[in-house]
C-alpha positions as CSV (number, residue, x, y, z in Angstrom):
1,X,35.3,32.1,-10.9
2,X,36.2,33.8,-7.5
3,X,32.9,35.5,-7.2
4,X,31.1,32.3,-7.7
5,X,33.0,30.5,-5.3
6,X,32.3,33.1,-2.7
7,X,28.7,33.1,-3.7
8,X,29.1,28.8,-3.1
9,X,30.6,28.8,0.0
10,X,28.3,31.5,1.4
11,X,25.2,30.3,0.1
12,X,26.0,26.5,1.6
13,X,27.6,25.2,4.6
14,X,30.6,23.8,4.6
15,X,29.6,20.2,5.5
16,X,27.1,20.4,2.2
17,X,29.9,22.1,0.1
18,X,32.1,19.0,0.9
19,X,29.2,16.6,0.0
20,X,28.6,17.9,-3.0
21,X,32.2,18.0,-4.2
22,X,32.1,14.0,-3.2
23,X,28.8,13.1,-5.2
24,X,29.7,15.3,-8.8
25,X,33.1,13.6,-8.2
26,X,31.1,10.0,-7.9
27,X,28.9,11.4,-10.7
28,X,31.9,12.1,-12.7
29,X,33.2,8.7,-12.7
30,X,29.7,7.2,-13.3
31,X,29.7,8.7,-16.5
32,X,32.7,8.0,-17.7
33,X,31.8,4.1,-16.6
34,X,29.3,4.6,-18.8
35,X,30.8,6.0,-22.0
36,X,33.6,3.5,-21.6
37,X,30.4,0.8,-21.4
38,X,29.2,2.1,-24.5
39,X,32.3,2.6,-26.4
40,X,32.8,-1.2,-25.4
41,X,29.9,-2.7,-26.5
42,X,29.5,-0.6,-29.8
43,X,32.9,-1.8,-30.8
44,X,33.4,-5.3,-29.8
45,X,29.6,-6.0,-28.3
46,X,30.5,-8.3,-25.6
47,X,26.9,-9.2,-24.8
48,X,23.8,-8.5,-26.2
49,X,21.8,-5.3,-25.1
50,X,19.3,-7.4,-23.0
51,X,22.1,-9.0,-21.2
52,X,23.2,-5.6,-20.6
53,X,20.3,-4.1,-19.4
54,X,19.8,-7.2,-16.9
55,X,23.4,-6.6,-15.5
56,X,21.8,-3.1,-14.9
57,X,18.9,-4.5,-12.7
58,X,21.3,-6.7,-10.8
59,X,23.5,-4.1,-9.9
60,X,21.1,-1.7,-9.1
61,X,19.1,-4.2,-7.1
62,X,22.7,-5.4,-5.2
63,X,23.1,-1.5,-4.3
64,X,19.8,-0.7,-2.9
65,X,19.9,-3.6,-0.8
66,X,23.1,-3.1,0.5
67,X,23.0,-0.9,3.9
68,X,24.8,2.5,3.2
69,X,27.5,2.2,6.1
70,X,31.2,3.3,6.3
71,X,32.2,-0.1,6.1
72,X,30.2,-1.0,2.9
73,X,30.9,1.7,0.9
74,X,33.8,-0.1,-1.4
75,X,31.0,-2.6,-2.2
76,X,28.1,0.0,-2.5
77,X,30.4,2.0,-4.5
78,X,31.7,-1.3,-6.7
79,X,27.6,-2.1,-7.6
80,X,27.1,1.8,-8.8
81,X,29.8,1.5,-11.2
82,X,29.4,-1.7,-12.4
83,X,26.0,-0.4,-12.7
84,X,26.9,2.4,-14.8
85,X,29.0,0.7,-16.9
86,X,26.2,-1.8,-17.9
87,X,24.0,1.1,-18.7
88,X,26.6,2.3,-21.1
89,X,26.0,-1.3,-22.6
90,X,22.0,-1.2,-23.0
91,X,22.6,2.0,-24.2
92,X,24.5,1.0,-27.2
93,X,21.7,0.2,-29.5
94,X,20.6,3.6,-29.9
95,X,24.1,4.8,-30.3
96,X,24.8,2.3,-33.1
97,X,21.7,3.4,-35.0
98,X,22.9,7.0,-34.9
99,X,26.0,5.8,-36.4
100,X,24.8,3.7,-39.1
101,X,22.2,6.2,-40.3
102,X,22.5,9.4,-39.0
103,X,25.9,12.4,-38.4
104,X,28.1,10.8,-36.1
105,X,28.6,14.0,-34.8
106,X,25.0,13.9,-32.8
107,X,26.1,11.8,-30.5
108,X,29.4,14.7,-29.4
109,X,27.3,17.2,-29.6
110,X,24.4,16.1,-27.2
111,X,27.1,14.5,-24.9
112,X,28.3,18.2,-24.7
113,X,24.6,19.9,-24.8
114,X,23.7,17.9,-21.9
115,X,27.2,18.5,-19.9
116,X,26.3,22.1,-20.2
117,X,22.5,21.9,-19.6
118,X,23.4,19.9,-16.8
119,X,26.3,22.3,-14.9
120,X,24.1,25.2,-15.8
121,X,20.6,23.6,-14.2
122,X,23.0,22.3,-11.3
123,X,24.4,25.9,-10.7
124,X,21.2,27.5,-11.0
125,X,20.1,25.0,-8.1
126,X,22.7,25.2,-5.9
127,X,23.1,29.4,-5.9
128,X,18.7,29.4,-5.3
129,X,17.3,29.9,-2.3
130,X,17.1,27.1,0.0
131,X,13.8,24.5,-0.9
132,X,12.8,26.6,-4.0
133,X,12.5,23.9,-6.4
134,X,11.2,21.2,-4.1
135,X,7.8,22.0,-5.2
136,X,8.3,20.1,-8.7
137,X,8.7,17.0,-7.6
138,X,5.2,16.3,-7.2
139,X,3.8,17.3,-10.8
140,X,7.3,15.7,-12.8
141,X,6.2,12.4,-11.1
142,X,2.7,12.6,-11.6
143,X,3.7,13.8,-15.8
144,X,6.3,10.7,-15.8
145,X,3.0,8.7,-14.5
146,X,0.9,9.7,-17.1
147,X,3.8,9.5,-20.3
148,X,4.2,5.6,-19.1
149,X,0.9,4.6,-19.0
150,X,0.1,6.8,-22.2
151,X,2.7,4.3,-23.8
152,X,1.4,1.7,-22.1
153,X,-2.1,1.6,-24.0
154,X,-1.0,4.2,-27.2
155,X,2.4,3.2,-28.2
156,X,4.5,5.8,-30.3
157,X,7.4,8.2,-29.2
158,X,6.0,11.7,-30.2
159,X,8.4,14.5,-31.2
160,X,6.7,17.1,-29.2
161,X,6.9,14.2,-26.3
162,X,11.0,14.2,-26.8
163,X,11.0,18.5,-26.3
164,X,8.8,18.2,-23.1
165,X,11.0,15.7,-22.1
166,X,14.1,17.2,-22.2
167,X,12.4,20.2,-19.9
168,X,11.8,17.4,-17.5
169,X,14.5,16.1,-16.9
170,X,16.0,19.5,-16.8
171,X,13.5,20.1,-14.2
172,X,14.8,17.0,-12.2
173,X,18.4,18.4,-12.1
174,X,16.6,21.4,-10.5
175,X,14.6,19.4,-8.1
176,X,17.6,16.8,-7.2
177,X,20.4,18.7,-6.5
178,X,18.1,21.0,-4.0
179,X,16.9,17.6,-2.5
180,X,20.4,16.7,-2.0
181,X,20.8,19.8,-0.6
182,X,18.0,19.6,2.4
183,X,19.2,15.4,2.9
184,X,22.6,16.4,3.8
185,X,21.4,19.4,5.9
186,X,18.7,17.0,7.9
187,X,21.9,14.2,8.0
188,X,21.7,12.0,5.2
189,X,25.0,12.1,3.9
190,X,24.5,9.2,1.2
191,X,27.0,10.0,-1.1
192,X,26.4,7.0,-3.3
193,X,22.5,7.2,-4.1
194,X,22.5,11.1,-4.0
195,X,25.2,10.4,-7.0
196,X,22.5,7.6,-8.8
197,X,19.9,10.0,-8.8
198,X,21.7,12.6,-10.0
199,X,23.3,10.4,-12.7
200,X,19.8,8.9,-14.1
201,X,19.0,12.6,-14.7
202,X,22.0,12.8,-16.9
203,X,21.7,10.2,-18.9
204,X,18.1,10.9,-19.2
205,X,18.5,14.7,-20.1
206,X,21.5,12.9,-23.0
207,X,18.9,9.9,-24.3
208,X,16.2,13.0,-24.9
209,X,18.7,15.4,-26.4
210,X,20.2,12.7,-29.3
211,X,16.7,12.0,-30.0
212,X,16.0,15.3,-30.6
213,X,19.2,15.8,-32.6
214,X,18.6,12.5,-34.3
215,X,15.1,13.4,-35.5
216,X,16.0,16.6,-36.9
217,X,18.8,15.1,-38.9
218,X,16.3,12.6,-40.3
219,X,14.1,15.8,-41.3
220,X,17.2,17.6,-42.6
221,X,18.1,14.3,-45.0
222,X,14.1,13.8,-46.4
223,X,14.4,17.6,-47.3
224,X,17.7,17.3,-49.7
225,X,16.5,14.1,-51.2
């Protein structure tokens, strides 16, 4: 632990060292917004999922318009947990399936896979050299493209889709925690959205992993019977 914090603090300034401990720290309670949403809603369900997942919008909509200034950052930072919190609750369908018909185990496990995937993709990214993983964000936009409109007109959730998936959204951790890197060094210091993005990768990273893990349990369950 020493010799990584020696290699942190001399691999990044100390301005950027500090922004980063405030938007993992953001991060950290937008995920826990989130489980608690979850937990919430899969035991009591206090609104239906699309209800949810239009509290999402709203939120989200509220933040983005809201300017990013000292004096609005109680409200900015009110809207981004509110906003996780409502994720949590569109979330809850697929959580309530894996309970009903699959280990509930799944759901610990990929909570902790993508914990780890995502402090070890975040590491990796924060000790590289500066800008080396800026160059994916052109072709994991232009594959994020093509899987939408591939839906669009086709349909279907293929497994080999889910795996690919996963590895993008592995990729973004790469690609936005160096982007975060380069705003704060060229002065934006937006603590709040540099935590959204890095929080969508989560949860993104966590849908793709259970999906996985909820597929091969389905596979596991057709072979004993």
């Amino acid at each position: 632990m020493e010799q990584f914090k020696r290699n942190f603090n001399s691999h990044l300034e100390a301005s950027v060292c500090k922004h980063l401990v405030n938007v993992y720290t953001t991060l950290s309670m937008s995920i826990v917004l989130c489980i608690l949403g979850t937990y919430i809603q899969v035991s009591r369900e206090i609104v239906t999922p699309q209800i949810g997942a239009l509290f999402v919008l709203v939120s989200l909509f509220g933040f983005m318009c809201v300017s990013s200034t000292k004096q609005m950052f109680g409200i900015r930072l009110s809207m981004l947990l509110a906003c996780s919190f409502w994720f949590g609750v569109s979330l809850s369908p697929v959580i309530r399936m894996v309970l009903l018909f699959n280990d509930p185990t799944i759901i610990t496990t990929a909570l902790t896979g993508t914990a780890l995937i995502f402090i070890g993709f975040s590491i990796c990214s924060i000790l590289s050299p500066s800008g080396k993983w800026l160059f994916l964000g052109a072709p994991l936009s232009t594959y994020l493209l093509s899987v939408t409109l591939l839906r669009l007109f086709m349909g279907g959730n293929f497994a080999l889709e889910m795996y690919i998936g996963l590895g993008v959204f592995c990729a973004y951790i790469l690609y936005d925690t160096q982007l975060i890197i380069e705003r704060k060094r060229t002065g934006d210091g937006d603590v709040l959205s540099h935590s959204l993005m890095l929080f969508l990768d989560f949860v993104n990273a966590f849908i793709k992993l259970l999906r996985i893990l909820k597929d091969k349990d389905n596979k596991k369950k057709k072979k004993s019977n």
